[in-house]
Wavefront OBJ file of the C-alpha trace (Angstrom):
o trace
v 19.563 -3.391 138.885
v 16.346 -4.406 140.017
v 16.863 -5.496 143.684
v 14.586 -8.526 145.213
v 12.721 -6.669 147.681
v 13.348 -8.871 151.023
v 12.121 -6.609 153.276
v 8.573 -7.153 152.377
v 8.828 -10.399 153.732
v 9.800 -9.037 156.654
v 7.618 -8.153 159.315
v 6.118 -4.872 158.588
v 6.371 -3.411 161.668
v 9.997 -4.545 162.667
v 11.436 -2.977 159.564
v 9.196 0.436 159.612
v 10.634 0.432 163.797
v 14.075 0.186 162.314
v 13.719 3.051 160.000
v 12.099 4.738 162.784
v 15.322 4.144 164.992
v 17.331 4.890 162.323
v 15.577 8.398 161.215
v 15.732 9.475 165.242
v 19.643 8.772 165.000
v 20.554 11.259 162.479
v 18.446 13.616 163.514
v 20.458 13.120 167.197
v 23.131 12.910 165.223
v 24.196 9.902 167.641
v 24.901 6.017 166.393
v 23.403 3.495 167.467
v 23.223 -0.399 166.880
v 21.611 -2.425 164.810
v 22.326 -5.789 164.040
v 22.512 -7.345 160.019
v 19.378 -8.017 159.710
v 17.588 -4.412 160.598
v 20.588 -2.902 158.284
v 19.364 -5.159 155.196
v 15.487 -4.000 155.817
v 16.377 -0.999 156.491
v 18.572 -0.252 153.360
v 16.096 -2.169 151.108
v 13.240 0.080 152.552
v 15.269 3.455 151.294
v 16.570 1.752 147.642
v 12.522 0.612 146.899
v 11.789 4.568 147.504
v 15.017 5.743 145.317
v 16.225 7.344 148.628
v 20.042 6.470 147.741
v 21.425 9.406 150.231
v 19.715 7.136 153.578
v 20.334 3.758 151.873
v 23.964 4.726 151.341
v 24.399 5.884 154.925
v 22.628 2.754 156.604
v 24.703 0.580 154.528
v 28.236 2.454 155.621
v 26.571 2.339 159.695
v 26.089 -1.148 159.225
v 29.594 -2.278 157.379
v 31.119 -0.180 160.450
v 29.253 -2.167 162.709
v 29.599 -5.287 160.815
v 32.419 -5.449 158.592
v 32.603 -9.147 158.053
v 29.208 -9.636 157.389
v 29.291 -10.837 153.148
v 25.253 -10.715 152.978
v 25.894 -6.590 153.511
v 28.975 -6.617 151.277
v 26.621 -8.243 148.373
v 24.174 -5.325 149.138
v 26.791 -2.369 148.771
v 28.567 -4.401 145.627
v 25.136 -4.064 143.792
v 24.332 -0.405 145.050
v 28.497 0.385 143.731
v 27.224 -1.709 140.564
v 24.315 0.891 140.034
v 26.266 3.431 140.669
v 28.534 2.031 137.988
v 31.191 1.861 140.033
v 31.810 -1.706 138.008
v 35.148 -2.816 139.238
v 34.799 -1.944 142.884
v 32.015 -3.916 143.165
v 33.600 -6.459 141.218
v 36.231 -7.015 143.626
v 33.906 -7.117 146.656
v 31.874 -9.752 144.753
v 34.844 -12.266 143.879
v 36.182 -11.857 147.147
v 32.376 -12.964 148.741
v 31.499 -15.129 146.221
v 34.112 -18.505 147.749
v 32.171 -17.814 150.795
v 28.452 -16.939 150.248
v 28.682 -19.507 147.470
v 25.064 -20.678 147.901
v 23.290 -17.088 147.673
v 21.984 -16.616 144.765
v 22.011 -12.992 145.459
v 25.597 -12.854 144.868
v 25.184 -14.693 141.240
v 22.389 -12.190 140.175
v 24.820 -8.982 141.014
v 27.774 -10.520 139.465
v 25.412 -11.261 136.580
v 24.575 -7.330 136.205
v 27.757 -5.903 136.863
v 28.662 -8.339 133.681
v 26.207 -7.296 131.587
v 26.883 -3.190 132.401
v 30.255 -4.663 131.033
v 29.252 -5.755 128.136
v 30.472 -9.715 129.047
v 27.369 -10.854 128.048
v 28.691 -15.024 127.858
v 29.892 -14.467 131.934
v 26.649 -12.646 133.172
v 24.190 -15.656 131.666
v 26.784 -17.937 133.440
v 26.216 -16.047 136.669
v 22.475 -15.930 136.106
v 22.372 -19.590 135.570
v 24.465 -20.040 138.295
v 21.570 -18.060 140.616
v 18.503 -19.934 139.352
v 20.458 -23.275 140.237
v 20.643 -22.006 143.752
v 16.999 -20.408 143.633
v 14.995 -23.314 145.608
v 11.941 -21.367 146.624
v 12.751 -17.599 145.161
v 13.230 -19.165 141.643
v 10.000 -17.287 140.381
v 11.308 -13.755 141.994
v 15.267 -14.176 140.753
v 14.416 -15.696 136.985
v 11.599 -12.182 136.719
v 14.729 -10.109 138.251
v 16.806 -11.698 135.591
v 14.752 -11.248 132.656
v 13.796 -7.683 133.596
v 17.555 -7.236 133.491
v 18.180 -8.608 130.494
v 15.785 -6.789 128.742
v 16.840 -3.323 130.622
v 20.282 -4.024 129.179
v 18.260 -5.054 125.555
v 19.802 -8.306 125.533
v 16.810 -9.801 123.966
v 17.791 -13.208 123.398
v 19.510 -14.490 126.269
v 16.020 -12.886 128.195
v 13.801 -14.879 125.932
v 15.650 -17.865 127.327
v 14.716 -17.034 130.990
v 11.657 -16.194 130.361
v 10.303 -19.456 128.586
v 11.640 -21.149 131.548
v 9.863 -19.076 133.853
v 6.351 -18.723 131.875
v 6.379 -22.714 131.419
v 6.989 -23.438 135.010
v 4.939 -20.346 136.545
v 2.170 -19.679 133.562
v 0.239 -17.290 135.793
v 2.743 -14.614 136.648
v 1.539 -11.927 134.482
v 4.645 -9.758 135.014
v 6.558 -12.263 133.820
v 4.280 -12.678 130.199
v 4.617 -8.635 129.919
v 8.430 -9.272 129.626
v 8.518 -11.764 127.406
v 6.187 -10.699 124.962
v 8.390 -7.440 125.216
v 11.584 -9.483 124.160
v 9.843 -11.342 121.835
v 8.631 -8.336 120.251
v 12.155 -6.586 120.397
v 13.782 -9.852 118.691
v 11.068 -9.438 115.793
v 9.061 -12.379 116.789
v 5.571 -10.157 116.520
v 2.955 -12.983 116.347
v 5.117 -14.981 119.759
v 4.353 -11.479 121.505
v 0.762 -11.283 120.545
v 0.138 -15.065 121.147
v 1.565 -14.063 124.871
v -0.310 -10.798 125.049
v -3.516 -13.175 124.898
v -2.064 -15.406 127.228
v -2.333 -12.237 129.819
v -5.525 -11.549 128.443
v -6.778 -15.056 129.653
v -6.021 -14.233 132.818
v -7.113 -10.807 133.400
v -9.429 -9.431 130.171
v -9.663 -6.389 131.711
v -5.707 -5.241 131.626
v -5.598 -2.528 129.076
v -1.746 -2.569 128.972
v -2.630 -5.573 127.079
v -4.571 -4.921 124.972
v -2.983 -1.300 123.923
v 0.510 -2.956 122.846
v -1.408 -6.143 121.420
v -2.776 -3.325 119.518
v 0.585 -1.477 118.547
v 1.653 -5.275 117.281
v -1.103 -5.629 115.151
v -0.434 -2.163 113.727
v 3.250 -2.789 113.236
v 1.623 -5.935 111.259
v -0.247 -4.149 109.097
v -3.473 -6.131 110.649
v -4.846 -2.578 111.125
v -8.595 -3.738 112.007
v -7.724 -5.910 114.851
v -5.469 -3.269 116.137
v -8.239 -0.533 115.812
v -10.003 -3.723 117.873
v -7.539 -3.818 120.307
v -8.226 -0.003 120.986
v -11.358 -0.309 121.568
v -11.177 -3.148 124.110
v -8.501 -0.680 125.733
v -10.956 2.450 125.710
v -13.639 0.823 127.175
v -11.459 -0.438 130.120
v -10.379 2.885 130.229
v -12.199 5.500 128.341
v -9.716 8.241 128.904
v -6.374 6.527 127.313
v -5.455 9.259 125.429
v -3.002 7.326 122.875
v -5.000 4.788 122.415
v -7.827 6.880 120.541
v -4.789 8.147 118.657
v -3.352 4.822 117.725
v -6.999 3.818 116.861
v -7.348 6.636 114.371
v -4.153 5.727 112.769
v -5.281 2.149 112.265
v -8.133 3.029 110.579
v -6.797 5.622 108.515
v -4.521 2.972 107.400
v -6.975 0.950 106.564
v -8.510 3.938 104.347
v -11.987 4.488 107.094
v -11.066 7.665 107.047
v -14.504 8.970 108.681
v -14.129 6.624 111.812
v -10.261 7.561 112.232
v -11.450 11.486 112.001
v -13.999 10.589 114.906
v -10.975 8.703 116.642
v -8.962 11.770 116.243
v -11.103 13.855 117.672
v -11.660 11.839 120.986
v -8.047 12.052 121.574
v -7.906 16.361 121.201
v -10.608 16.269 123.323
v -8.822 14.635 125.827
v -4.972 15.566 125.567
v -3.105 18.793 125.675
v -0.254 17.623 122.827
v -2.480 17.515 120.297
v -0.878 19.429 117.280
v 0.094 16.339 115.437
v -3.613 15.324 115.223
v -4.465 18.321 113.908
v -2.377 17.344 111.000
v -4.240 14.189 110.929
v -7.380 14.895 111.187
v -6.789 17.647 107.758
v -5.156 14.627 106.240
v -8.384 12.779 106.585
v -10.737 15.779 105.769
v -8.799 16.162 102.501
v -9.234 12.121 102.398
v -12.618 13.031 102.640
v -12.839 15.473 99.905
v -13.596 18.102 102.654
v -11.122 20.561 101.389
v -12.202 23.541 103.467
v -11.930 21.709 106.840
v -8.783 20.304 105.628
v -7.198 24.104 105.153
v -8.889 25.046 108.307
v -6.853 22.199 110.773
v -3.707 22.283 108.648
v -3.537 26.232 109.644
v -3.989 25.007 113.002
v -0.710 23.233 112.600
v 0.854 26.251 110.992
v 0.182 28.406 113.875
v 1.581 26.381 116.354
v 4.076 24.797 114.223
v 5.128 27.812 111.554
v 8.003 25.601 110.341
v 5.822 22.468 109.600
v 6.315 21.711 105.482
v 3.652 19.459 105.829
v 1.013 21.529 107.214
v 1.976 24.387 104.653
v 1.947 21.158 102.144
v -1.517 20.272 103.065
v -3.311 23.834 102.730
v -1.219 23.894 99.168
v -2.349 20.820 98.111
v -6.353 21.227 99.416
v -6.175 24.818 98.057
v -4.950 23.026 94.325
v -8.309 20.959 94.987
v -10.353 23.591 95.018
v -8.517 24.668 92.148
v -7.410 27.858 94.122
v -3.756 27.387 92.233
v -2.162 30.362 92.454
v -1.998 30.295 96.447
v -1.722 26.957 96.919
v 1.854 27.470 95.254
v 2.207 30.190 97.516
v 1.630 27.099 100.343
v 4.015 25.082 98.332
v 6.403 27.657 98.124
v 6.616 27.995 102.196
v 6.921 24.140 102.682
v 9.926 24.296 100.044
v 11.653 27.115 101.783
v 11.458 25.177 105.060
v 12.625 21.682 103.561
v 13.589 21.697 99.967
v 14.706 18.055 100.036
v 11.244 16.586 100.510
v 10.446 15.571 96.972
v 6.571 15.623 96.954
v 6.823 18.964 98.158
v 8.691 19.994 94.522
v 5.951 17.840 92.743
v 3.024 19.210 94.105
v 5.016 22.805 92.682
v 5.283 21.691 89.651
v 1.624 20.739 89.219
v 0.766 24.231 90.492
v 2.942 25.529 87.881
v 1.584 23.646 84.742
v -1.906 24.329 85.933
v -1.600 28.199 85.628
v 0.434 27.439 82.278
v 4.100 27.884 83.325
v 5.372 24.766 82.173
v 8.733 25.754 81.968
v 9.080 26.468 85.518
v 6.859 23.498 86.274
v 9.265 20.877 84.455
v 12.098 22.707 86.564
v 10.438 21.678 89.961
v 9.785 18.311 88.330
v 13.144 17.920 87.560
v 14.242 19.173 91.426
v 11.630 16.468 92.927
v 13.450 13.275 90.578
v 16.493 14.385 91.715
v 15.381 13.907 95.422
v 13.189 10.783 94.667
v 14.193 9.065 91.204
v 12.468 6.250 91.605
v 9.206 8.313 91.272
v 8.080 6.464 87.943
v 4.822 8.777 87.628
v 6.937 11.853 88.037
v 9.264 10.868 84.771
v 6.447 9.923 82.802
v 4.821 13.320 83.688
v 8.357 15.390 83.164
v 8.703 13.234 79.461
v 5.364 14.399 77.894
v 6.522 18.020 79.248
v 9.900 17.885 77.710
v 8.486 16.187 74.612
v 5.575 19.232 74.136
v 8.014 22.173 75.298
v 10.664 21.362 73.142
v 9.525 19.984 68.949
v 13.653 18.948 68.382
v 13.970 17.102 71.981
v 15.909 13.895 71.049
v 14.550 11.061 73.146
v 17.454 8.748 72.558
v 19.461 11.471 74.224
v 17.372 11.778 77.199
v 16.931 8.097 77.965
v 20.695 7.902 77.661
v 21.590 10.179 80.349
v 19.019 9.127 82.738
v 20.301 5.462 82.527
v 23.915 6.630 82.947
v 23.083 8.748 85.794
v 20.447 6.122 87.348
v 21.530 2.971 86.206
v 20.448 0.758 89.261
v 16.801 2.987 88.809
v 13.747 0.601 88.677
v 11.886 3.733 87.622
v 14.705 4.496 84.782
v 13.829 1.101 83.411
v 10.210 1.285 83.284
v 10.586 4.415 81.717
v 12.986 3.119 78.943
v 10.008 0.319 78.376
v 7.627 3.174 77.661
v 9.639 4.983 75.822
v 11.715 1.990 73.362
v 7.931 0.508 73.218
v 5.933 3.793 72.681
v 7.802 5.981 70.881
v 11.403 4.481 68.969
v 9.241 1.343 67.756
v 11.937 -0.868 69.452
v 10.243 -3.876 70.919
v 13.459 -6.103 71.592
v 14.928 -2.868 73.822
v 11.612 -2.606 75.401
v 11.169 -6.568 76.712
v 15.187 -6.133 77.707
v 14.257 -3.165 79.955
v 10.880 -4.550 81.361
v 12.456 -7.815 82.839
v 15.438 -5.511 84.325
v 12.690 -3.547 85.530
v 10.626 -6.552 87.013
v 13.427 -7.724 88.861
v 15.053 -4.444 90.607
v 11.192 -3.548 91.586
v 7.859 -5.451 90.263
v 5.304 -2.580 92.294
v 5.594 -0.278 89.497
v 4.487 -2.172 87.005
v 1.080 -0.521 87.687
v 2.072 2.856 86.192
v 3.365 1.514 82.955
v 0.741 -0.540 82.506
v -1.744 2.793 82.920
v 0.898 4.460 80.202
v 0.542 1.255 77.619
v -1.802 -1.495 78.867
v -1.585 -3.406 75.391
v 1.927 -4.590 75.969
v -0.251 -7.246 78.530
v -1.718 -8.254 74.921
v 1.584 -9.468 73.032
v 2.434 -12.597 73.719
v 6.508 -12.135 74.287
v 5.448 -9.471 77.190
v 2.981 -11.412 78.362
v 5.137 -13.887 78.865
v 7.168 -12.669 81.940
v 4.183 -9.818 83.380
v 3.312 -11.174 86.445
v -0.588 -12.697 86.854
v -1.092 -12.492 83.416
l 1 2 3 4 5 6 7 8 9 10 11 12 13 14 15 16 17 18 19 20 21 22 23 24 25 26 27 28 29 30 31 32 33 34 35 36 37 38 39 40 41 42 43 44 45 46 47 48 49 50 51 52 53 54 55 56 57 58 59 60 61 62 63 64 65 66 67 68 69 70 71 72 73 74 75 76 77 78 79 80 81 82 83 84 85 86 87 88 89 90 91 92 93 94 95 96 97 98 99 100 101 102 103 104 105 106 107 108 109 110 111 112 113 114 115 116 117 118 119 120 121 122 123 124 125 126 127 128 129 130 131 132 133 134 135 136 137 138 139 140 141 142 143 144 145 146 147 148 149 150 151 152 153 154 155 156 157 158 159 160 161 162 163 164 165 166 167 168 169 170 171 172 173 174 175 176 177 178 179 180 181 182 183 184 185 186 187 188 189 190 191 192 193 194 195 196 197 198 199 200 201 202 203 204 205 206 207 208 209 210 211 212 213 214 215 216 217 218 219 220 221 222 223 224 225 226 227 228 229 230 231 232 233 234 235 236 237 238 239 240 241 242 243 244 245 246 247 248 249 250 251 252 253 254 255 256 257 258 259 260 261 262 263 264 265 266 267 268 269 270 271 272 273 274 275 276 277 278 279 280 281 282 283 284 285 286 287 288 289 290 291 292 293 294 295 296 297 298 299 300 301 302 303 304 305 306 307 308 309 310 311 312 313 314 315 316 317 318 319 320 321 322 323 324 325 326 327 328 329 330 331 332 333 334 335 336 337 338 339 340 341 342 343 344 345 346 347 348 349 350 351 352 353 354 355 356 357 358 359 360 361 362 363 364 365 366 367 368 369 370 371 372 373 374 375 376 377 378 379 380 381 382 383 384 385 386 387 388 389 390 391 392 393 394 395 396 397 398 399 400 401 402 403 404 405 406 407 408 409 410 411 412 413 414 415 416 417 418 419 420 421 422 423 424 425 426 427 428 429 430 431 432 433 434 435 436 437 438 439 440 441 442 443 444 445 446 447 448 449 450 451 452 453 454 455 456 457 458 459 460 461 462 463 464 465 466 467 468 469
């Protein structure tokens, strides 16, 4: 539980005198007074440094000394509640609550010690019943109860708070960072960057800001403004190590490969964990066409990560662009052996195979890929023509029968019945039946059958129901 820190309101010297006191008493090993108030400071001043052995110990001194006193009873129900000790402090708190029934302190633990309970509907009760007694701490206890809320990721009910409190106190910026965190967590991504600017009006040089505005935009697909957002971060602070990361991910998104590579490489200059973007920056050199740089960072990755499929991918599939086949299936063949369920990894195999003329083999690891991924359209168009020039008495009507059986629910399976009713059995009214099942299961592979037969866009019953045509 996050605590409202009343001891800075003391006076600073009275409370760092107390501890003083205090510190010279166990060290004499000899008790001495100290009356409620001193106890509260002095506990508070041990909890803000997560020094629970001395706050524990003042608190039991001071109940000793002061066993009636309810304001010290709240303070060792909410140090039992973070010890989740939940029903002891329970019971102190229903027993104090009839008497310190205007301190909102004892709402805002009764509150938490609900919510570690999981009584969600009585801890927002509670917490509404604190901010009615609030008066001049209602700023301090609605922050403590949407940080709360949001520790305990109950998004909602913390939203709730914390349009309260940003409507009646727009300038607390601690208060914005919370809320455009719940926001955020409830999926409300443009309400969390419209706050993040609301922080950024205040102080446009806070590059906590404008690093998760940043993430948002990326999680938006608005991959520009995020690569924006990093810069605005980097030049607040030019050594924010993630943020050159995150920017080079942005832009490789957005397919500036050259400007994420430079990203990239700002962030290994700076950071020690930097095997990852290695990997990255060989994904953009083989982006680039830069196949030799590419090999040289994926090994990189290889020799600090020997059981990385993708690294051993990327030097197999770079080596196949440089047509250097035969060991960039040895590359392929060391990313299978460490995951043989990744699907691209069997593809990529299988074009290594046909290209040094075993396409036997190669319609094999075709066939282990569509297994993995089925809905892989351009991998069953591929594995037909194979099947259809390996083998002179393949039946097609066959083929297309099992794969339907075995995939019926397939977008793929249907585009691939289009091409093969329409291109090859001559059956037209099969063909439109399987294009608008195939439309409707998944219309963003219409692309690769309209490569395969681009003049079905030309008959007027096809046209018909092709989108944008």
């Amino acid at each position: 539980m996050k605590y409202m820190q009343d001891f800075l309101h003391a006076n600073h010297d009275d409370v760092v005198e107390a501890v003083k006191r205090f510190e010279r008493m166990i060290s004499k090993d000899k008790e001495v007074f100290f009356d409620v108030h001193q106890v509260e400071n002095i506990f508070d001043f041990y909890l803000e440094k997560s020094l629970l052995k001395q706050a524990e110990q003042i608190l039991q001194i001071g109940l000793r000394q002061h066993p009636q006193s309810t304001s010290l009873l709240v303070k060792k129900a909410g140090f039992l509640a973070d010890s989740n000790q939940l029903d002891d402090a329970l019971g102190i708190l229903l027993k104090v609550a009839p008497i310190e029934n205007t301190n909102p302190e004892v709402f805002i633990t009764l509150g938490w010690v609900m919510l570690q309970k999981d009584e969600i509907h009585s801890a927002v009760r509670y917490f509404n019943r604190a901010v009615d007694l609030a008066f001049d701490d209602e700023e301090d206890i609605l922050l403590e109860i949407a940080y709360n809320l949001n520790q305990s990721e109950v998004y909602i009910e913390a939203v709730k708070f914390l349009e309260i409190l940003s409507n009646k106190y727009p300038n607390n910026t601690n208060a914005l960072f919370e809320f455009a965190f719940a926001l955020e967590k409830i999926g409300e991504r443009q309400r969390s960057i419209n706050i993040y600017e609301r922080v950024l009006e205040l102080d446009p040089f806070s590059e906590n800001a404008w690093y998760n505005v940043g993430i948002l935009y990326n999680k938006e697909d608005r991959f520009i403004e995020a690569s924006q957002a990093y810069d605005f971060t980097i030049a607040i602070n030019p050594y924010h190590t993630e943020a050159y990361f995150n920017k080079g991910n942005s832009l490789a998104h957005k397919g500036c490969f050259a400007e994420a590579l430079e990203a990239y490489i700002y962030h290994v200059s700076l950071s020690r964990d930097v095997v990852l973007t290695y990997q990255y920056i060989a994904d953009c050199w083989e982006q680039l066409g830069n196949f030799d740089m590419a090999i040289r960072f994926y090994k990189l990755v290889t020799k600090e990560l020997p059981e990385s499929g993708d690294a051993w991918y990327g030097i197999g599939t770079a080596l196949m662009e440089k047509e250097d086949f035969k060991n960039g299936l040895q590359a392929i063949d060391q990313a299978i052996s460490i995951n043989p369920m990744n699907a691209d990894y069997w593809f990529a195999h299988a074009r290594g195979l046909f290209e040094l003329d075993q396409a036997d083999d190669a319609t094999r690891s075709l066939e282990n890929g569509l297994n993995i991924d089925p809905e892989e359209l351009s991998g069953w168009i591929e594995l037909l023509k194979l099947k259809m020039g390996l083998d002179k008495s393949f039946v097609l009507q066959e083929f297309l029968k099992e794969l339907q059986e075995q995939y019926s629910d397939v977008a793929a399976i249907h585009y691939l019945s289009v091409i093969i009713n329409y291109k090859y059995l001559n059956d037209n009214i099969s063909a439109f039946s399987e294009l608008k099942k195939a439309l409707n299961t998944d219309s963003s592979l219409l692309s690769y059958l309209l490569d395969e037969i681009p003049e079905i866009q030309k008959i007027p019953e096809f046209k018909s129901i092709l989108p944008n045509t």
